[in-house]
N, C-alpha and C positions, 0 to 999 in steps of 0.2 A: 675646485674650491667653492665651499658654499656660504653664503653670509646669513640665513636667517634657517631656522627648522623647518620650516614649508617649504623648503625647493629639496630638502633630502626628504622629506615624507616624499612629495610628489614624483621623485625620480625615483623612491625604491617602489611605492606602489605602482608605478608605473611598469617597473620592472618584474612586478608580481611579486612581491614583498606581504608579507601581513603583519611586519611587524608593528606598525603603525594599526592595523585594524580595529575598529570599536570591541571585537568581541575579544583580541587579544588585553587591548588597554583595559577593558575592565577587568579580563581575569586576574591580572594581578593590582587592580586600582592604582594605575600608572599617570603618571602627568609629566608631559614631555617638555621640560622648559624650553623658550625659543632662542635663545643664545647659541649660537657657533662659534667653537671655539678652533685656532687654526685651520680654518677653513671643514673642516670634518668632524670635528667631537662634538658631543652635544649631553647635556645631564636628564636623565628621568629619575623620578622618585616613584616608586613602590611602597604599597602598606599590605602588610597577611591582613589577607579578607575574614581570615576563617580566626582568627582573635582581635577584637575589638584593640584589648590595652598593648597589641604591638607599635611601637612607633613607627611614623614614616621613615625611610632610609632612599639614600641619592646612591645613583651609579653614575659612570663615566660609560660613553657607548664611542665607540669610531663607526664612522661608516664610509666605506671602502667605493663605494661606487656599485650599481644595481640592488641587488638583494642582500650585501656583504653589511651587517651588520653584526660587531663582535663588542662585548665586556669590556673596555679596556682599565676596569679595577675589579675590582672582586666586586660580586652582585650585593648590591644593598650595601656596600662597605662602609657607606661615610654617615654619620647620623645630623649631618646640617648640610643645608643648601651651600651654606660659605665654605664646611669643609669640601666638597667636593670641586667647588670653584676653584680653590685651592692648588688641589692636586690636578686636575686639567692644567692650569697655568704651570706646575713644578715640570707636567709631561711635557708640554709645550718647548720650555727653556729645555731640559734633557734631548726634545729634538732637533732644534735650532743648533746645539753646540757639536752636533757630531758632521 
């Protein structure tokens, strides 16, 4: 279980991860919010580089432990920071009840 995004940056890099890397985060002009959410979720936002007038858009990421880092919403799904909040908390309660 992790409480803040620098301890899963540091143990996936660690693990030989690049998804954290400067040259991955600007390819898609990424910003890794620092909130953990159940211990493992965490939100990045994404903008297309290659169109100015696209909006930013939030994903939901889990990360599993070493290099295990998977989508857990569809890429770019949510177009606010609150909706994606949002929906981590809904996945959250969905995994607490079973």
């Amino acid at each position: 279980m992790y409480n803040h995004i620098d301890e899963i940056i540091s143990e996936a890099e660690s693990a030989g991860s690049h998804f954290f890397s400067e040259s991955a985060m600007a390819w898609f002009d990424s910003i890794v919010e620092p909130a953990v959410y159940g211990g493992r979720y965490f939100i990045t936002s994404e903008q297309d580089q290659y169109r100015a007038e696209h909006p930013r858009q939030w994903t939901i990421r889990v990360y599993n432990g070493g290099t295990d880092i998977k989508d857990a919403s569809g890429f770019c799904e949510f177009d606010s920071h609150e909706e994606a909040i949002s929906a981590v908390k809904k996945i959250l309660i969905s995994e607490w009840r079973k």
